[in-house]
C-alpha positions as CSV (number, residue, x, y, z in Angstrom):
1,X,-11.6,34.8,-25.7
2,X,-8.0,33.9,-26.5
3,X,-5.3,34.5,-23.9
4,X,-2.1,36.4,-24.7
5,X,1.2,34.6,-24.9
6,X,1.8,36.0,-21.0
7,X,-1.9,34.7,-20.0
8,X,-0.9,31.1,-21.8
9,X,2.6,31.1,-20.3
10,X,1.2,32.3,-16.4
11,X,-2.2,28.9,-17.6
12,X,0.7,26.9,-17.9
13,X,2.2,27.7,-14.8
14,X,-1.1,27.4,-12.8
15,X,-1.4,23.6,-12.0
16,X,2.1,24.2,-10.3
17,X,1.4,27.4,-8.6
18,X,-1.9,26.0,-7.4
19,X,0.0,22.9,-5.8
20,X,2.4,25.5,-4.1
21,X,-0.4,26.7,-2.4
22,X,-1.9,24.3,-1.2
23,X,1.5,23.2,0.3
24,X,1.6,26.5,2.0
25,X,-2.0,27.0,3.4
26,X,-1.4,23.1,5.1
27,X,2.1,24.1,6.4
28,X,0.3,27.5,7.7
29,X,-2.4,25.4,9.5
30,X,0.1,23.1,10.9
31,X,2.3,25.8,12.4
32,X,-0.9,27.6,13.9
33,X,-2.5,24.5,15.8
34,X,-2.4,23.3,18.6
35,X,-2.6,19.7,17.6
36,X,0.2,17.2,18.9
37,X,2.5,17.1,15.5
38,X,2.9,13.1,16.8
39,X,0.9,11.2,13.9
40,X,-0.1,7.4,15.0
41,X,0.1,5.7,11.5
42,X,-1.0,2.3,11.1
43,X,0.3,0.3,8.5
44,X,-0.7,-3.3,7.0
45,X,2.7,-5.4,6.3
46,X,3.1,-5.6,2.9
47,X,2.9,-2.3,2.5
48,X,6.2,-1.8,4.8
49,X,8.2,-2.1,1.6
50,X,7.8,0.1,-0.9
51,X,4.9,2.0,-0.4
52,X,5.6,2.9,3.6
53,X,9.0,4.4,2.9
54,X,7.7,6.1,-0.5
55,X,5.1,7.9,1.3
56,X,7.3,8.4,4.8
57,X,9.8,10.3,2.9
58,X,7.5,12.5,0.8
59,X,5.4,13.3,4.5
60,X,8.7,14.4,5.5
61,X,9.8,16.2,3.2
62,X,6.4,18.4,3.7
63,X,5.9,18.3,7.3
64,X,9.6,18.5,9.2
65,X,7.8,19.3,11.7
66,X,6.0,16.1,12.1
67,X,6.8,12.8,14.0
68,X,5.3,9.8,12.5
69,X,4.8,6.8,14.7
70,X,4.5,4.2,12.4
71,X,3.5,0.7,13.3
72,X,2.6,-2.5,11.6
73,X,-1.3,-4.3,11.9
74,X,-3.1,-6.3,9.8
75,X,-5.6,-4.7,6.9
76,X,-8.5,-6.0,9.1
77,X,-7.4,-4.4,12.3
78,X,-6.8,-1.1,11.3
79,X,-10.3,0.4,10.9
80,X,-11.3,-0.1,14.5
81,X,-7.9,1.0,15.5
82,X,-8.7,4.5,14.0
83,X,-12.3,4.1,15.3
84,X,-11.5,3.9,19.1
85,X,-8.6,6.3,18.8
86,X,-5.8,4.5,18.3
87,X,-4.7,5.2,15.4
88,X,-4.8,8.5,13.6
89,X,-4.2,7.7,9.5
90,X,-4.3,3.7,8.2
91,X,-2.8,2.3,5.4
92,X,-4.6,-0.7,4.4
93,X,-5.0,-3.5,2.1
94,X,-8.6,-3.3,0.5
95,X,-10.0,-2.3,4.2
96,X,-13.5,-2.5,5.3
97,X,-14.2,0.9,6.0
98,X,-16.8,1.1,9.0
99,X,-19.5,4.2,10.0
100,X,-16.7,6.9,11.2
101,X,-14.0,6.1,9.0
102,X,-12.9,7.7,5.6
103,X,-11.2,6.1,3.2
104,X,-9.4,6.9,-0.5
105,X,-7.7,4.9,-2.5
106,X,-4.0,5.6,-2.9
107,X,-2.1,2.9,-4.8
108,X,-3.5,0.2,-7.4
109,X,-1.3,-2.8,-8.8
110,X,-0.5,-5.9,-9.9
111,X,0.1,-9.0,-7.2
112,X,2.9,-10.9,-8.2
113,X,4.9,-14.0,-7.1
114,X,7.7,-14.3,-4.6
115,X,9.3,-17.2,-4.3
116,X,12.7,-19.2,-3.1
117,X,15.4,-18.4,-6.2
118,X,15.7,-21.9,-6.4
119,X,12.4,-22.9,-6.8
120,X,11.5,-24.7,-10.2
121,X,9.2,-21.9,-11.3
122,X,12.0,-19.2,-10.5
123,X,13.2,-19.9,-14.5
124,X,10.2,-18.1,-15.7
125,X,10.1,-14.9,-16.8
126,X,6.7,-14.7,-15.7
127,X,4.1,-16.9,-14.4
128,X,0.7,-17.5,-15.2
129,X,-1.8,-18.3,-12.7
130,X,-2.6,-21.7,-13.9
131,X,0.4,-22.9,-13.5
132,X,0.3,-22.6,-9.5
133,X,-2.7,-25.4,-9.6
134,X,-0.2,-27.9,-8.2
135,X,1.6,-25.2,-5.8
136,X,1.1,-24.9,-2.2
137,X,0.2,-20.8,-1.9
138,X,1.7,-19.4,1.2
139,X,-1.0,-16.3,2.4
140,X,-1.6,-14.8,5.7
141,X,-5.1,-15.8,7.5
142,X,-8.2,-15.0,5.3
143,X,-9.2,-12.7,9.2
144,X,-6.6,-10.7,8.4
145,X,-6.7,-9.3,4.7
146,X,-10.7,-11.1,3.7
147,X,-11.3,-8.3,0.6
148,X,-7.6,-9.7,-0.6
149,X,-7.1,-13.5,0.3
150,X,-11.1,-13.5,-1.2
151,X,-9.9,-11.8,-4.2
152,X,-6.8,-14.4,-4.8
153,X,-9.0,-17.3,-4.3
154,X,-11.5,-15.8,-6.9
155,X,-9.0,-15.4,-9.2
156,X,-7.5,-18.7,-8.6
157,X,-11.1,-20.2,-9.6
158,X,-11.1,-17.8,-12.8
159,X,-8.1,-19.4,-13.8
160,X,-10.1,-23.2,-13.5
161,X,-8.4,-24.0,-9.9
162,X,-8.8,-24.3,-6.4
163,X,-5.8,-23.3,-4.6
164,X,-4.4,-25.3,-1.9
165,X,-3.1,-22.7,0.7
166,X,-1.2,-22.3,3.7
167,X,-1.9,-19.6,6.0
168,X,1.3,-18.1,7.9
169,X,-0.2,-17.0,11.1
170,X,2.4,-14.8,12.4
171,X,4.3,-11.3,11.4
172,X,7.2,-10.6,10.9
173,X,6.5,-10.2,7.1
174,X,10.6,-11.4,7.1
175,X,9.9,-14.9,9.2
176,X,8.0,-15.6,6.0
177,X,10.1,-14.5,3.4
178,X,12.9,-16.7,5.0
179,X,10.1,-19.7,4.8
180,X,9.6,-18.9,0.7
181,X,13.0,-19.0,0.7
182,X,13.3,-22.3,1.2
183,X,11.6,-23.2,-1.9
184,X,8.4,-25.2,-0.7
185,X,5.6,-22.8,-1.2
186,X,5.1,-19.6,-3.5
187,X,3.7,-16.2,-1.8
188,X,0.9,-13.7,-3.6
189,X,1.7,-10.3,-2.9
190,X,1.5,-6.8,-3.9
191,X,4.6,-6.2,-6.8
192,X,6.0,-3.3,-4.7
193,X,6.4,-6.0,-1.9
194,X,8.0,-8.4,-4.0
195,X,10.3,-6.7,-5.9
196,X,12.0,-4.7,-2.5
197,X,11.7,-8.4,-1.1
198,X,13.5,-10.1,-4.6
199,X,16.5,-7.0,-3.3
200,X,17.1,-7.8,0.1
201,X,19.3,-10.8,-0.5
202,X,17.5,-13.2,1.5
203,X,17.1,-15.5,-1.7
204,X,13.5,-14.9,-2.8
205,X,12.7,-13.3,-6.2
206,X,9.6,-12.3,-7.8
207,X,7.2,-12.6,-10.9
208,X,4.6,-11.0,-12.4
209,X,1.3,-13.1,-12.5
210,X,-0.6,-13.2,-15.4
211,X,-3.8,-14.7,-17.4
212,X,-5.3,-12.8,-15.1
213,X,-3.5,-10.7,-13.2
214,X,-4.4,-10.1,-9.9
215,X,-4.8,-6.7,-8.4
216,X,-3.9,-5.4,-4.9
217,X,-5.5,-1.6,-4.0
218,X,-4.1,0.0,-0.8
219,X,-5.9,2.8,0.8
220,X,-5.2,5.7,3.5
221,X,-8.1,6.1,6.0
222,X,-8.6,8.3,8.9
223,X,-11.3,9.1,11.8
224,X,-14.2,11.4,10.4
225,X,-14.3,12.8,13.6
226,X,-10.5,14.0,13.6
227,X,-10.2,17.6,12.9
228,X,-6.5,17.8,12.9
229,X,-4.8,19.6,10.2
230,X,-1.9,17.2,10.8
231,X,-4.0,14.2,9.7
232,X,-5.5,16.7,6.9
233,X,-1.8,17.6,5.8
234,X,-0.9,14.1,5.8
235,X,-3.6,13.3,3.3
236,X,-2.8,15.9,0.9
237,X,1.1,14.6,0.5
238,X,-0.1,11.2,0.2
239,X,-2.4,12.0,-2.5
240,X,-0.5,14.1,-4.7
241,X,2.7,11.9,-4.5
242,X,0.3,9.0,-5.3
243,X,-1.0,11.4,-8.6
244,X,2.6,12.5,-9.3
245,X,3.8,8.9,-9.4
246,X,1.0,6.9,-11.1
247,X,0.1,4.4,-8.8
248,X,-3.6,5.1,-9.5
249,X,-2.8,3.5,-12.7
């Protein structure tokens, strides 16, 4: 069967025209439920930069008629958060996801370095790992990110070290970037964190990690006992502005 130069033209036109709908059916749900339009949405630290706003401006820009109360846990909290009713959507740093919670991956990337502008390896254009064997590594507790601190330290051994680190027991993510700031230590984040961080003018920069590079996988879960079309709807936007903009890789 071969299609006619309308039938190619209206093909063409069908991944977009397919999206539209979708957009509409959600939006139709939303305006017919009864459902509060107040979403509780946990969100791990490091994703506050970056990937937070990305994704609060695209929900907007979808849902008006949604009110998102965003507030900042650790990766490791979040889960039981959304389990006991808490929360209503996570976004998480490679979460355990329990019996009761659903999970999908939503953003994949590299984990660079942040560190004080002044600090002696702030001259390279990149860094590899290696060359932090004689660093101090400045990480939040292992209890609050395990999947991610484990994965550093792994990688760290891969690269024929063990890393002496220095847990930061506290938020705000910004008490810390003031402490890398001062040149001592060197932070491992994800590069959407450390690149809005190298911006903000509170002398830190970033660089990219390599030989290996180290990845960092954020993920949007919910309750699989939460019907709401608002949590559905929220899901949706997230994953096709994660598809749109590449950050499955």
């Amino acid at each position: 069967m071969q299609l006619t130069a309308a039938g190619r033209a209206l093909a063409d036109e069908a991944p977009g025209a397919l999206t539209a709908l979708e957009r509409a059916l959600e939006m139709a749900r939303l305006a017919g439920s009864a459902e509060t339009t107040t979403i509780r949405l946990g969100y791990t630290p490091v994703a506050s930069f970056g990937t937070l706003t990305a994704l609060l401006e695209a929900i907007q820009e979808e849902h008006p008629g949604l009110t998102i109360d965003a507030r900042e846990f650790f990766s490791a909290e979040i889960p039981e958060r959304l389990h006991v009713g808490d929360l209503d959507i996570g976004l998480a740093l490679f979460p355990p996801i329990p019996d009761g919670v659903a999970g999908e991956l939503v953003r994949a990337e590299r984990v660079a370095a942040v560190l004080g502008t002044h600090h002696r390896r702030a001259a390279a254009a990149e860094i590899p790992l290696a060359d932090l064997s004689d660093e101090t590594l400045l990480l939040f507790p292992r209890r609050l990110a395990p999947a991610y601190y484990d994965g550093i330290v792994a990688a760290c051994h891969q690269a024929g070290f063990t890393p002496r680190i220095s847990t930061f027991e506290e938020p705000p993510v910004n008490a810390m970037l003031s402490r890398l700031a001062s040149g001592h230590e060197v932070g491992l984040a994800p590069a959407s964190f450390t690149e809005h961080a190298a911006k903000a003018g509170i002398g830190v920069t970033h660089r990219n990690i390599t030989t290996p590079t180290i990845k960092a996988e954020f993920s949007m879960l919910w309750s699989t006992s939460d019907p709401s079309p608002a949590v559905a709807g929220v899901v949706a936007t997230t994953r096709r502005y994660a598809e749109r903009h590449g950050w499955l890789g």
